[in-house]
LUMLUMKOL-949654 format. One record per atom (N, C-alpha, C, O): residue number from 1; residue in three letters; atom name; y, x, z. Coordinates in steps of 0.2 Angstrom, whole numbers, plus 5000, padded with zeros to 4 digits. Layout:
<pts>
<num=NUM; residu=ALA; atome=CA; c2=Y; c1=X; c3=Z>
...
</pts>
This chain:
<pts>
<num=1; residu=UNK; atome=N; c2=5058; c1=5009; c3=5035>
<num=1; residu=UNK; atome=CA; c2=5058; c1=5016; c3=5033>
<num=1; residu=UNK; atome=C; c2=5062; c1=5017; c3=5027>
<num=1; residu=UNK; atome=O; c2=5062; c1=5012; c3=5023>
<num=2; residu=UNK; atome=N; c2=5065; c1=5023; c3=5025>
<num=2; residu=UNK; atome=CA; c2=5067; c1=5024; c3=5020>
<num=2; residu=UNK; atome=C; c2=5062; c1=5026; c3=5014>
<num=2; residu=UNK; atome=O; c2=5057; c1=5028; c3=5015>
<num=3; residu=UNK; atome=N; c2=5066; c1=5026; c3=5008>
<num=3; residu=UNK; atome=CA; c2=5062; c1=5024; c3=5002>
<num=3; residu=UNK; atome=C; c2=5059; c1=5032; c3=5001>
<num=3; residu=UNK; atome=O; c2=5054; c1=5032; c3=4998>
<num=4; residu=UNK; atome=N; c2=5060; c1=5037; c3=5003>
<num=4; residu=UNK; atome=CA; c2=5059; c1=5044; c3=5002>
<num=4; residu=UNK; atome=C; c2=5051; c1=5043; c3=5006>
<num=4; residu=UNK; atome=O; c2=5046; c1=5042; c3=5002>
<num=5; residu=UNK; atome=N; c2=5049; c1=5042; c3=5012>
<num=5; residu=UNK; atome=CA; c2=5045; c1=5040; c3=5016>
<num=5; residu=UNK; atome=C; c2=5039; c1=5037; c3=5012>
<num=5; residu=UNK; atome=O; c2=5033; c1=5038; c3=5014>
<num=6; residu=UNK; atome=N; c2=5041; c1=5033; c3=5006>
<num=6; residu=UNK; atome=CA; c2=5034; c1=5027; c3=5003>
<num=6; residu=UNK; atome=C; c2=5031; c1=5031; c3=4996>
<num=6; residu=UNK; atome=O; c2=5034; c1=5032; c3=4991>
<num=7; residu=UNK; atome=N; c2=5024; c1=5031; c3=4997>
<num=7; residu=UNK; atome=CA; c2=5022; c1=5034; c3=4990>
<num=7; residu=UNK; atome=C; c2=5017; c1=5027; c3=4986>
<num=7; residu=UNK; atome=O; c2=5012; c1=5024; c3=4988>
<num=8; residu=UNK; atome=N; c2=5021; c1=5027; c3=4981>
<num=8; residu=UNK; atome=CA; c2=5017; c1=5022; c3=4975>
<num=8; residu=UNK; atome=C; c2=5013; c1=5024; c3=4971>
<num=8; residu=UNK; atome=O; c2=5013; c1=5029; c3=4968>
<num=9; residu=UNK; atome=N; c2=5007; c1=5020; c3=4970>
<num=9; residu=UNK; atome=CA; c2=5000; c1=5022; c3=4969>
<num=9; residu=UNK; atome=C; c2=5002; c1=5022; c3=4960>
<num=9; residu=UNK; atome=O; c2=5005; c1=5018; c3=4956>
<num=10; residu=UNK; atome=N; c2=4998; c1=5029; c3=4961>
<num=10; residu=UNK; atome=CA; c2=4998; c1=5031; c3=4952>
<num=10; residu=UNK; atome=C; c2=4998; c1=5025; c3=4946>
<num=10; residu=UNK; atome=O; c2=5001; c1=5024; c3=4942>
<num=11; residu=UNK; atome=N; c2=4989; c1=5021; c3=4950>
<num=11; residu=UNK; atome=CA; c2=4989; c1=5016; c3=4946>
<num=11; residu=UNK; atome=C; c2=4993; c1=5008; c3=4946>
<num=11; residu=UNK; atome=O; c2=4991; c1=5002; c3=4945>
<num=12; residu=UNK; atome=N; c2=4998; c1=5010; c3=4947>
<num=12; residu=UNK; atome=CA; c2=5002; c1=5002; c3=4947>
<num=12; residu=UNK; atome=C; c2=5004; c1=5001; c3=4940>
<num=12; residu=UNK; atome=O; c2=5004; c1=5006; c3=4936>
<num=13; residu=UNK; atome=N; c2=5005; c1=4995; c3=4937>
<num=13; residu=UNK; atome=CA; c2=5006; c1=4995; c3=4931>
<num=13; residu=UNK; atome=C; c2=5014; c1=4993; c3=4931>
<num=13; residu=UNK; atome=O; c2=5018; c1=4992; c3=4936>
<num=14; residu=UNK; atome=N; c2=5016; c1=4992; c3=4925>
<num=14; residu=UNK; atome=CA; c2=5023; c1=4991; c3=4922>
<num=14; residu=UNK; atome=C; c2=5027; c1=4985; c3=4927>
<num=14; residu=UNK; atome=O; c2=5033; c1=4986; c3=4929>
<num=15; residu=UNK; atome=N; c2=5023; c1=4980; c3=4928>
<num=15; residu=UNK; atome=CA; c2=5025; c1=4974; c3=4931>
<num=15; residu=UNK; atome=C; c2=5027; c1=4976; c3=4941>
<num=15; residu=UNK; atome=O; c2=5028; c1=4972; c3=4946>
<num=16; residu=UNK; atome=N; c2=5025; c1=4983; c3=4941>
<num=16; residu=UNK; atome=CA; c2=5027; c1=4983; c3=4949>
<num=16; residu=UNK; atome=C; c2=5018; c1=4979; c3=4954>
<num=16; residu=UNK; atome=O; c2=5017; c1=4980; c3=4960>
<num=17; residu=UNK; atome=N; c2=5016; c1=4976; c3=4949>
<num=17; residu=UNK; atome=CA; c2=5009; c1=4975; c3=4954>
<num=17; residu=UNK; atome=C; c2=5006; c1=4982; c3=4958>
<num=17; residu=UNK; atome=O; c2=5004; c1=4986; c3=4954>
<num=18; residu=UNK; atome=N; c2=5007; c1=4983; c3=4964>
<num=18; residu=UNK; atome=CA; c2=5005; c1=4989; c3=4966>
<num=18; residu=UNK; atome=C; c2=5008; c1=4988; c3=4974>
<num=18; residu=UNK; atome=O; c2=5012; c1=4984; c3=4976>
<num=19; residu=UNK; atome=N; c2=5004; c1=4992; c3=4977>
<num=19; residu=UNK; atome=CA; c2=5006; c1=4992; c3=4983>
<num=19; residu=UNK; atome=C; c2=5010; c1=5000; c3=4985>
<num=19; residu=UNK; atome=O; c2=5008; c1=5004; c3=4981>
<num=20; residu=UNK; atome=N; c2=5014; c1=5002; c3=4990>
<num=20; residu=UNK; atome=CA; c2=5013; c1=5009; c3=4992>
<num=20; residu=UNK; atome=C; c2=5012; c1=5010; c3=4998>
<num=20; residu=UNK; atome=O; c2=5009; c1=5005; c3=5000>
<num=21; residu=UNK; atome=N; c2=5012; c1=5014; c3=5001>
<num=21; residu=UNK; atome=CA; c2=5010; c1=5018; c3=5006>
<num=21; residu=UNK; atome=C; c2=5014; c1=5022; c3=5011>
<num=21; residu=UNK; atome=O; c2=5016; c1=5027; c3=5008>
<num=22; residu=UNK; atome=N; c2=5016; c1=5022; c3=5017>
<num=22; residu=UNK; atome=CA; c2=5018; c1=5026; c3=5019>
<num=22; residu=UNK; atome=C; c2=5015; c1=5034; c3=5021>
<num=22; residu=UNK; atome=O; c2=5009; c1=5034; c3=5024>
<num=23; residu=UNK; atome=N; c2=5021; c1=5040; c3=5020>
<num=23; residu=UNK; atome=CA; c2=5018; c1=5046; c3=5019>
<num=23; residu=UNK; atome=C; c2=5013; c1=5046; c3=5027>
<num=23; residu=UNK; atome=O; c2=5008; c1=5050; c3=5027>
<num=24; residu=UNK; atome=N; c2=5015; c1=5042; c3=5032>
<num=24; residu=UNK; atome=CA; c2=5013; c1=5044; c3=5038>
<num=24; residu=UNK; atome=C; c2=5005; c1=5041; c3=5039>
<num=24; residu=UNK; atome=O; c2=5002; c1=5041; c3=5044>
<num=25; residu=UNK; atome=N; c2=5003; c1=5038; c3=5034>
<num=25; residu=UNK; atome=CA; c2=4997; c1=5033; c3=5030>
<num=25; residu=UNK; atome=C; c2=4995; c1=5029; c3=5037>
<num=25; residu=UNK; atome=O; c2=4990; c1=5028; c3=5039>
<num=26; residu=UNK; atome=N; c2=5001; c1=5026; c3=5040>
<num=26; residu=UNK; atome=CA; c2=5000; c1=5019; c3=5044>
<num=26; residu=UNK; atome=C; c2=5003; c1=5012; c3=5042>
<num=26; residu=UNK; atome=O; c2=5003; c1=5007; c3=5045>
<num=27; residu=UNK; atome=N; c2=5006; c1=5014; c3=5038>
<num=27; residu=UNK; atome=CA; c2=5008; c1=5005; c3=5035>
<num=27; residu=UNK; atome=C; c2=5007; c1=5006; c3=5027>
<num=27; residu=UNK; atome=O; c2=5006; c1=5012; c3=5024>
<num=28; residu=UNK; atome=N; c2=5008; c1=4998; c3=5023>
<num=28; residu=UNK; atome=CA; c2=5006; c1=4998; c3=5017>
<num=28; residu=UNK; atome=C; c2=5013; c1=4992; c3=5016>
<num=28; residu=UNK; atome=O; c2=5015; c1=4988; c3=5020>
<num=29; residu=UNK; atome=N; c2=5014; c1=4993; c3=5010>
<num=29; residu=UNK; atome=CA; c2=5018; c1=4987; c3=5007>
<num=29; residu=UNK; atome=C; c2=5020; c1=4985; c3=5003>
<num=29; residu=UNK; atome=O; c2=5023; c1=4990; c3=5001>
<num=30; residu=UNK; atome=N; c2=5021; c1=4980; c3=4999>
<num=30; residu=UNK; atome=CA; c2=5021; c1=4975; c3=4994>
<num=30; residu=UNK; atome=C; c2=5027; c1=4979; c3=4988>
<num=30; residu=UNK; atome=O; c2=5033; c1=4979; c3=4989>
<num=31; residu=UNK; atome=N; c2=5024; c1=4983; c3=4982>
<num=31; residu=UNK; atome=CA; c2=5031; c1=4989; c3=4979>
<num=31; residu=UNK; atome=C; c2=5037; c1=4983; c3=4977>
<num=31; residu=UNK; atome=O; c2=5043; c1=4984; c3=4978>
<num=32; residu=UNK; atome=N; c2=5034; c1=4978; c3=4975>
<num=32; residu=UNK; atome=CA; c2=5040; c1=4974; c3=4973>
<num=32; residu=UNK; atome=C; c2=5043; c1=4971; c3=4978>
<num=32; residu=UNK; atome=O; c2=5047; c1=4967; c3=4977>
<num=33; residu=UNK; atome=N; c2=5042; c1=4972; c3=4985>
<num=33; residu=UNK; atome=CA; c2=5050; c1=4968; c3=4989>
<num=33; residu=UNK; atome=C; c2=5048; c1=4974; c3=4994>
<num=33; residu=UNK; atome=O; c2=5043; c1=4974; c3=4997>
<num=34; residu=UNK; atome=N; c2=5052; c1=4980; c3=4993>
<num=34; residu=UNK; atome=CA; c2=5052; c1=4986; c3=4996>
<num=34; residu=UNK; atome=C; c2=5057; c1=4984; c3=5004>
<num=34; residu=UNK; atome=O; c2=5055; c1=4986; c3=5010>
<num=35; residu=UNK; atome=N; c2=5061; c1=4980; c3=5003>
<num=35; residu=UNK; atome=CA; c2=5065; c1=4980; c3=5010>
<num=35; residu=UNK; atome=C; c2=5062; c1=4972; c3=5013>
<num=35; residu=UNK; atome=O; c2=5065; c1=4968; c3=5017>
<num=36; residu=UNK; atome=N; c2=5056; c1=4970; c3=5010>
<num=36; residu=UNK; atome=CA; c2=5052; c1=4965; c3=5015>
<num=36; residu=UNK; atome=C; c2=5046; c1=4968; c3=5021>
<num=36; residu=UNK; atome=O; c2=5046; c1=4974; c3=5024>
<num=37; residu=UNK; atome=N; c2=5043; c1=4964; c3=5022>
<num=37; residu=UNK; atome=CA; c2=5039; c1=4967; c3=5027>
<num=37; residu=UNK; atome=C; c2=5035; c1=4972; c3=5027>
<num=37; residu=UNK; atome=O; c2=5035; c1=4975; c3=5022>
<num=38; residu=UNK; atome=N; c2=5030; c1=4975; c3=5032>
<num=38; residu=UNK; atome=CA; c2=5024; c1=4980; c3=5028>
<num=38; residu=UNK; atome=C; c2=5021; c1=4980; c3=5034>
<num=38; residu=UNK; atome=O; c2=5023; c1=4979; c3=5040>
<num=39; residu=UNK; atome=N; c2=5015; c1=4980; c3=5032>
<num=39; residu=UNK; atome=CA; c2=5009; c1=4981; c3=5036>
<num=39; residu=UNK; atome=C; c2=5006; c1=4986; c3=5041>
<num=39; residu=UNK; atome=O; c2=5002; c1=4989; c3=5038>
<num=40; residu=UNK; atome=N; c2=5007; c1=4987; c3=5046>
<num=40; residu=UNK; atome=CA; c2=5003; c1=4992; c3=5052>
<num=40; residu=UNK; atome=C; c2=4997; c1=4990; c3=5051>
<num=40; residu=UNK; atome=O; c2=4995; c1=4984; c3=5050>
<num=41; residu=UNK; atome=N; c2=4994; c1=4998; c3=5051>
<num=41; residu=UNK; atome=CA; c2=4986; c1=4997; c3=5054>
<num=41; residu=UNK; atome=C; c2=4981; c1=5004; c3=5051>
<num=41; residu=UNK; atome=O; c2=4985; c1=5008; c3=5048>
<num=42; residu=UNK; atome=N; c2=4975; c1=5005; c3=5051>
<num=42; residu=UNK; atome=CA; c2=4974; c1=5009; c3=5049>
<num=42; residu=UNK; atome=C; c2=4975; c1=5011; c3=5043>
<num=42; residu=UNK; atome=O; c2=4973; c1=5005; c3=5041>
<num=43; residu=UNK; atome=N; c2=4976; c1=5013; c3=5039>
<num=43; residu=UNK; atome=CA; c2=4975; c1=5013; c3=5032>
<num=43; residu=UNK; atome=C; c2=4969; c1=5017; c3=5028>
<num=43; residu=UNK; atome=O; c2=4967; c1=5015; c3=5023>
<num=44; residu=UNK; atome=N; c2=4966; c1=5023; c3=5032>
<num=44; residu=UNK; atome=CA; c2=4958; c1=5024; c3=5031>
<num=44; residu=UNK; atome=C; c2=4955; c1=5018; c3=5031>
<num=44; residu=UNK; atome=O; c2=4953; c1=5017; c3=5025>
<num=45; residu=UNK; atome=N; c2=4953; c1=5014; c3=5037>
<num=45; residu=UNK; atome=CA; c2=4950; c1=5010; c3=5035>
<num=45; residu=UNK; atome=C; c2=4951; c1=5004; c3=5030>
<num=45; residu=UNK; atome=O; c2=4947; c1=5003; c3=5025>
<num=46; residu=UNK; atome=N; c2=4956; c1=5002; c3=5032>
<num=46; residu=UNK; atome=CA; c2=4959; c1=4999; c3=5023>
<num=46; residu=UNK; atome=C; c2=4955; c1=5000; c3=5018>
<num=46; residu=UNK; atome=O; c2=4951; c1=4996; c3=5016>
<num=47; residu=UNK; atome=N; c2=4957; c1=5006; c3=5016>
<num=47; residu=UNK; atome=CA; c2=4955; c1=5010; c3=5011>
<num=47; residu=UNK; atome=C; c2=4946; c1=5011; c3=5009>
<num=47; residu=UNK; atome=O; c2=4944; c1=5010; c3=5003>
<num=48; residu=UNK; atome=N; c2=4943; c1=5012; c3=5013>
<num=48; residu=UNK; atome=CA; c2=4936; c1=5012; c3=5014>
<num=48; residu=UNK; atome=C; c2=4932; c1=5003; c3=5012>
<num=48; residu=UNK; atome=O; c2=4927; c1=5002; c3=5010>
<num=49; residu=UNK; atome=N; c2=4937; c1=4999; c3=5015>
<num=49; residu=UNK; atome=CA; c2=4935; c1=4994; c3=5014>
<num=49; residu=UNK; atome=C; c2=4935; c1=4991; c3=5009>
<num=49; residu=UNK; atome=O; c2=4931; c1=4987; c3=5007>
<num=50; residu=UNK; atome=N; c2=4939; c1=4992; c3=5005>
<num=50; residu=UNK; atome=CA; c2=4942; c1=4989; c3=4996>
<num=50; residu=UNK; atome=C; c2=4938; c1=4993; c3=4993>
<num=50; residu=UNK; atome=O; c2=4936; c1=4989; c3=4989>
<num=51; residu=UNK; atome=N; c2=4934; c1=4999; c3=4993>
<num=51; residu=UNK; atome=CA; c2=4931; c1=5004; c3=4991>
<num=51; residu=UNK; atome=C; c2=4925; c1=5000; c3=4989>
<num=51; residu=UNK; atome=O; c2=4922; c1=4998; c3=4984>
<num=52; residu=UNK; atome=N; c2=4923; c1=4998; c3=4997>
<num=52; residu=UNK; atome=CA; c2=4916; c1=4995; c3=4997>
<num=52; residu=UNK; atome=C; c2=4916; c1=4989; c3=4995>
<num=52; residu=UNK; atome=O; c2=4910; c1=4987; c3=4996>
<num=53; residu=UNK; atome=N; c2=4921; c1=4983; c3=4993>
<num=53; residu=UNK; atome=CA; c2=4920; c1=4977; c3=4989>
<num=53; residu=UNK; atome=C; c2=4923; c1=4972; c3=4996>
<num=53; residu=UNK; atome=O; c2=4924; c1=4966; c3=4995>
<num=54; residu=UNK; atome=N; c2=4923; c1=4975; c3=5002>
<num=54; residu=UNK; atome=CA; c2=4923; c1=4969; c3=5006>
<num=54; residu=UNK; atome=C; c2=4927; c1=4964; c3=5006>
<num=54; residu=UNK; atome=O; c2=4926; c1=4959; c3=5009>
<num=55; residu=UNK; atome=N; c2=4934; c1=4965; c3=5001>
<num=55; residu=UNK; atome=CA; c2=4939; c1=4961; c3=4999>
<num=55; residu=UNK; atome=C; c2=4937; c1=4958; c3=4992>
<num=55; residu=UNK; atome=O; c2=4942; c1=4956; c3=4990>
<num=56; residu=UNK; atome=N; c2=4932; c1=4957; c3=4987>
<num=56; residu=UNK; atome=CA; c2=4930; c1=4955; c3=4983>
<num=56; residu=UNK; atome=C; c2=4927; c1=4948; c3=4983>
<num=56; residu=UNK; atome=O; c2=4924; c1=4945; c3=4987>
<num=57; residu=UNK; atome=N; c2=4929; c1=4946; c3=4976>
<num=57; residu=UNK; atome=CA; c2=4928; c1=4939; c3=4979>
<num=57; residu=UNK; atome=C; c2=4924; c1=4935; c3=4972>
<num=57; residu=UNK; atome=O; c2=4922; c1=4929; c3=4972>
</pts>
């Protein structure tokens, strides 16, 4: 996808930790290596998930 397509979340900091998103909200990927791979799948769910801690460790 081209770089116009991906939006970067507000909260990323200086160092590029952050993820973006695609505007079509079916892939996710890594902001600092923009022309590596990215993720398919829901992104709702995703989203819903990290909310609720399920990735918490």
């Amino acid at each position: 996808m081209d770089r116009k397509y991906w939006i970067k979340s507000t909260y990323s900091n200086v160092n590029g930790n952050c993820i973006e998103l695609a505007v079509t909200l079916d892939h996710i990927r890594d902001s600092k290596d923009p022309h590596g791979p990215a993720l398919r799948g829901d992104v709702a769910t995703f989203v819903r998930a990290v909310k609720t801690g399920r990735f918490d460790q």
